[in-house]
DSSP file (Angstrom, degrees, kcal/mol; ACC not computed):
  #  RESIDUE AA STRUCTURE BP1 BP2  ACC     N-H-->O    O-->H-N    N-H-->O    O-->H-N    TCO  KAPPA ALPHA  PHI   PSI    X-CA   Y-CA   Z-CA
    1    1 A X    >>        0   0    0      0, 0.0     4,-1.6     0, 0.0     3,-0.9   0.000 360.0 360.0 360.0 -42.6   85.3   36.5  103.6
    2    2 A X  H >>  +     0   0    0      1,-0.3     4,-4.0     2,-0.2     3,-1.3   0.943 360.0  54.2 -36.2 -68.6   82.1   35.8  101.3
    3    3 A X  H 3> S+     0   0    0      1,-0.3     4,-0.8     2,-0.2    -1,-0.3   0.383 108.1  46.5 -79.1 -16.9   82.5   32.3  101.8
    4    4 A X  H <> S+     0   0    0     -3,-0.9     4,-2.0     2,-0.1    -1,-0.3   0.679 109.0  50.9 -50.4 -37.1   82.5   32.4  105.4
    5    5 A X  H <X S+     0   0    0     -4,-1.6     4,-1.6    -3,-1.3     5,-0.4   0.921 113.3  48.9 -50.3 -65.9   79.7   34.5  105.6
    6    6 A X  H >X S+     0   0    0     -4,-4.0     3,-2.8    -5,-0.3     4,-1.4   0.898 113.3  52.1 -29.8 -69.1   77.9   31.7  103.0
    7    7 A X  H >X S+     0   0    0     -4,-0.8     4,-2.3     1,-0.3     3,-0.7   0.821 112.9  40.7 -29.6 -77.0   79.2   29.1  105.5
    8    8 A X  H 3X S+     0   0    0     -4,-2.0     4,-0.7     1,-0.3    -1,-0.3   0.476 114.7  49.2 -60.9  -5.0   77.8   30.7  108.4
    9    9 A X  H <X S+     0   0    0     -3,-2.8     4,-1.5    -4,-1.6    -1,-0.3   0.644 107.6  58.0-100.2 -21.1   74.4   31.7  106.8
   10   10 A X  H <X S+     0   0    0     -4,-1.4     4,-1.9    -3,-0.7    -2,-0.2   0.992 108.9  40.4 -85.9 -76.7   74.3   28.5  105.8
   11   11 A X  H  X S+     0   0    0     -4,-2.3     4,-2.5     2,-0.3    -2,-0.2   0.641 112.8  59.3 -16.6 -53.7   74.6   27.0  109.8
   12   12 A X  H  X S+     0   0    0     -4,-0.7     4,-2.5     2,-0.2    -1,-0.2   0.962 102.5  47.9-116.8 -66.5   72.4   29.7  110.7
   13   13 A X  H >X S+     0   0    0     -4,-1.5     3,-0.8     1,-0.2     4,-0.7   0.960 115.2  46.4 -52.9 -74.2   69.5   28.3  108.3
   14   14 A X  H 3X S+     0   0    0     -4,-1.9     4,-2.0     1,-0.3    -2,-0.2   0.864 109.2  52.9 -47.9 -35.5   69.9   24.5  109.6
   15   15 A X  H 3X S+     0   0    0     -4,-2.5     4,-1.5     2,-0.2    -1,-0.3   0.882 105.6  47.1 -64.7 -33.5   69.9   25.3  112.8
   16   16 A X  H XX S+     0   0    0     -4,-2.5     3,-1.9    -3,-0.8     4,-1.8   0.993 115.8  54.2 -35.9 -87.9   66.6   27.4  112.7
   17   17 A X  H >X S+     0   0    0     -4,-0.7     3,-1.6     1,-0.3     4,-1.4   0.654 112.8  43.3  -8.2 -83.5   65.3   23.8  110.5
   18   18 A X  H >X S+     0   0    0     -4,-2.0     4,-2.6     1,-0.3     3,-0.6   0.708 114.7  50.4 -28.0 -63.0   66.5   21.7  113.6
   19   19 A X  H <X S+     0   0    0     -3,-1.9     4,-0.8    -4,-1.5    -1,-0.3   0.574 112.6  45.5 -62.8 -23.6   64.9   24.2  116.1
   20   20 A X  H << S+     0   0    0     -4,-1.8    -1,-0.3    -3,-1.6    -2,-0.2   0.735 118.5  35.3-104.6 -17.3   61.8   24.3  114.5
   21   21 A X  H <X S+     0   0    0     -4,-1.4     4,-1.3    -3,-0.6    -2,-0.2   0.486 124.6  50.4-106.8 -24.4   61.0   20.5  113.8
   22   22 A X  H  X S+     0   0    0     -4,-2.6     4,-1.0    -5,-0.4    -3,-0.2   0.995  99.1  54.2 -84.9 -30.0   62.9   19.6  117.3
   23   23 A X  H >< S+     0   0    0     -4,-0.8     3,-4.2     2,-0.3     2,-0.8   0.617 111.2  47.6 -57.2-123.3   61.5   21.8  120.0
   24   24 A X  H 3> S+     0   0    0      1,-0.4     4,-4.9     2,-0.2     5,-0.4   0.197 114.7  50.6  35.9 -62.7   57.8   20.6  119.2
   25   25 A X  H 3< S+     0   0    0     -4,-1.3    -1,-0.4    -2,-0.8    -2,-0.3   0.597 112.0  44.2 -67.2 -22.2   59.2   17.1  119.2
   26   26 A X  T << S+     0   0    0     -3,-4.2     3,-0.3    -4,-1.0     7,-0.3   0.951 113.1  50.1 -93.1 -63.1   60.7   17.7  122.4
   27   27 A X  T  4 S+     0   0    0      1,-0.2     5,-0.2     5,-0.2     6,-0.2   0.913 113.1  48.0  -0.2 -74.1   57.6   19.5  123.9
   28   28 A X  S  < S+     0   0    0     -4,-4.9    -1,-0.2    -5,-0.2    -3,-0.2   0.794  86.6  97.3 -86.5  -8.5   55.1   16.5  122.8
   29   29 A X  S    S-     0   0    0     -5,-0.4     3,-0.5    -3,-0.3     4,-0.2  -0.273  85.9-114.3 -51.4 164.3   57.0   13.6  123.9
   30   30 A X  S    S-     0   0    0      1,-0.3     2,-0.1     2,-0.1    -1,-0.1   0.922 106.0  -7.3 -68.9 -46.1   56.0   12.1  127.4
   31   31 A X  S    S+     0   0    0      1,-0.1     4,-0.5     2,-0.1    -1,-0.3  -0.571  99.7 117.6-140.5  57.4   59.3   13.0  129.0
   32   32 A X  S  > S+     0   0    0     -3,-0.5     4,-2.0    -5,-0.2    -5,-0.2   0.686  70.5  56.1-122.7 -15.4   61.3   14.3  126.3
   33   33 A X  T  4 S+     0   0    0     -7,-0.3    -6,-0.1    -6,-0.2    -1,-0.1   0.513 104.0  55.9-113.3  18.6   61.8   17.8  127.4
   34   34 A X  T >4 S+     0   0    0     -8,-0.1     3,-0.7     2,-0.1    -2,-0.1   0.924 116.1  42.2 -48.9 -69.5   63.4   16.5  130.8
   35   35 A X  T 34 S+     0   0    0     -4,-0.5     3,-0.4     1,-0.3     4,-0.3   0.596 123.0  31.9 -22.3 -51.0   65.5   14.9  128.6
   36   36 A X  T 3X S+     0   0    0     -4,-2.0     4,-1.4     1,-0.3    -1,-0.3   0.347  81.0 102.0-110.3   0.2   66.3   17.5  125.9
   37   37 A X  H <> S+     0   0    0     -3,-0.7     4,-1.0     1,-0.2    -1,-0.3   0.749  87.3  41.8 -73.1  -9.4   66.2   20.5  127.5
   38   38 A X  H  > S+     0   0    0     -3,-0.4     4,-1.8     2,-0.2    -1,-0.2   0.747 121.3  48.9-107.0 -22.0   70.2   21.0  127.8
   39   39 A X  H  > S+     0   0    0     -4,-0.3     4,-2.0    -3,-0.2     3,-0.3   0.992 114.1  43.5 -53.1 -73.9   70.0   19.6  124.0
   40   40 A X  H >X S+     0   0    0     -4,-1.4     3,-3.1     1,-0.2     4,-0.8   0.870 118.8  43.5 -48.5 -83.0   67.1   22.3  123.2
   41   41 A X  H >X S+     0   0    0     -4,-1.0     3,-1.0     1,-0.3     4,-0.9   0.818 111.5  57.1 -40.0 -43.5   69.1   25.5  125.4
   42   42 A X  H 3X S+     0   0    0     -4,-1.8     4,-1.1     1,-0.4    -1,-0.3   0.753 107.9  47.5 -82.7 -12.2   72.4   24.5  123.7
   43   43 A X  H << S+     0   0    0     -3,-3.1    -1,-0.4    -4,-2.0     4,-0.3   0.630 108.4  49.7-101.5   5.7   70.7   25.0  120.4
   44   44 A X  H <X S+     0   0    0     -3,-1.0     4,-0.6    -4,-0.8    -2,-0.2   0.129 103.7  58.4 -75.9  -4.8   69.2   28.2  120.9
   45   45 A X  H >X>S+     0   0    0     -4,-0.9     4,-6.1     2,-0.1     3,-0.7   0.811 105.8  58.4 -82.3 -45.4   72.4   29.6  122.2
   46   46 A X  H 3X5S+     0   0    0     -4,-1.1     4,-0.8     1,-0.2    -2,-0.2   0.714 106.4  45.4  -6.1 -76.3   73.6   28.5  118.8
   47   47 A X  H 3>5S+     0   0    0     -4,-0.3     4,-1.2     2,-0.3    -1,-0.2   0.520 103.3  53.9-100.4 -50.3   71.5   30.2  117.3
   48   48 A X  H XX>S+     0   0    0     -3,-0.7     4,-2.0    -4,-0.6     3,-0.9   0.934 116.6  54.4 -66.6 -55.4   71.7   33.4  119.1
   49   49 A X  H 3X5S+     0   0    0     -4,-6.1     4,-2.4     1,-0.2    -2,-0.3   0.917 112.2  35.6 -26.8 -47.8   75.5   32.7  118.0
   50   50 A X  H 3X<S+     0   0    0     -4,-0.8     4,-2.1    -5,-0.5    -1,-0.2   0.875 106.9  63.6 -86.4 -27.0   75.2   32.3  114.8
   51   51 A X  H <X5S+     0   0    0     -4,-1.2     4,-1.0    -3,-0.9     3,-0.4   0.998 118.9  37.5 -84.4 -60.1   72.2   35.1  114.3
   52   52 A X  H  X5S+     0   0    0     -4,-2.0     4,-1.8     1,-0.3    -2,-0.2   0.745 107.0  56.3 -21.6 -56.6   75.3   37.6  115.6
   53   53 A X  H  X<S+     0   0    0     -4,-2.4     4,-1.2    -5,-0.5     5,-0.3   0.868 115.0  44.8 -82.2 -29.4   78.1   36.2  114.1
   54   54 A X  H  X S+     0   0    0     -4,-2.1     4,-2.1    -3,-0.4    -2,-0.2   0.775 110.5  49.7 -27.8 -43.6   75.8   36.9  110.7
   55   55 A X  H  X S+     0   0    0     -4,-1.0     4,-0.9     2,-0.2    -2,-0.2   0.878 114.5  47.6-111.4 -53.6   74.8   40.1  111.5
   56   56 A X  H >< S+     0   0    0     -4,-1.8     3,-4.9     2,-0.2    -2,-0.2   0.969 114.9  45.2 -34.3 -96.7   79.0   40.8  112.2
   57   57 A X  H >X S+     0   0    0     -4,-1.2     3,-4.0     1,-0.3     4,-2.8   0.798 102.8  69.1 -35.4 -49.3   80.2   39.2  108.8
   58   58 A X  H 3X S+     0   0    0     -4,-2.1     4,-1.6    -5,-0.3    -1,-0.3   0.827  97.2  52.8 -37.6 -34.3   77.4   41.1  107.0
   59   59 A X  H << S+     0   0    0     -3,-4.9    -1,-0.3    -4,-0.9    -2,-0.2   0.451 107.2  46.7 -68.9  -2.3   79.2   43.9  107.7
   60   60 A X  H <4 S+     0   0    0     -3,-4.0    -2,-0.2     2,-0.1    -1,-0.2   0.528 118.1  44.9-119.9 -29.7   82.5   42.8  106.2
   61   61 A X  H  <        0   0    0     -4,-2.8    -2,-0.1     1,-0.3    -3,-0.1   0.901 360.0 360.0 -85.5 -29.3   80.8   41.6  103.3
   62   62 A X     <        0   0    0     -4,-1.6    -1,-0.3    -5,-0.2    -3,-0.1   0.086 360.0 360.0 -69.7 360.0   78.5   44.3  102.4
């Protein structure tokens, strides 16, 4: 169970990374958040995902 948790904390942290250097980058393009917005949403439900399923396993682990 540790090692799922790891796994997922792990996800949780790149996707934050991603979120945080792409949104900006999506934002200051000429057109880029027509373009990325269903990229952009579908990684912040991710996120929400992952910040849950964390918050879950912590309990298992703890």
């Amino acid at each position: 169970m540790t090692f799922i948790f790891q796994l997922t904390l792990f996800a949780l942290i790149a996707v934050s990374f991603l979120l945080v250097v792409g949104v900006p980058v999506a934002f200051a393009s000429t057109d880029g958040w027509t373009q990325n917005k269903g990229t952009v949403f579908s990684g912040v439900g991710l996120w929400f995902f992952l910040v849950f399923a964390v918050g879950v396993l912590n309990s298992f682990v703890v």
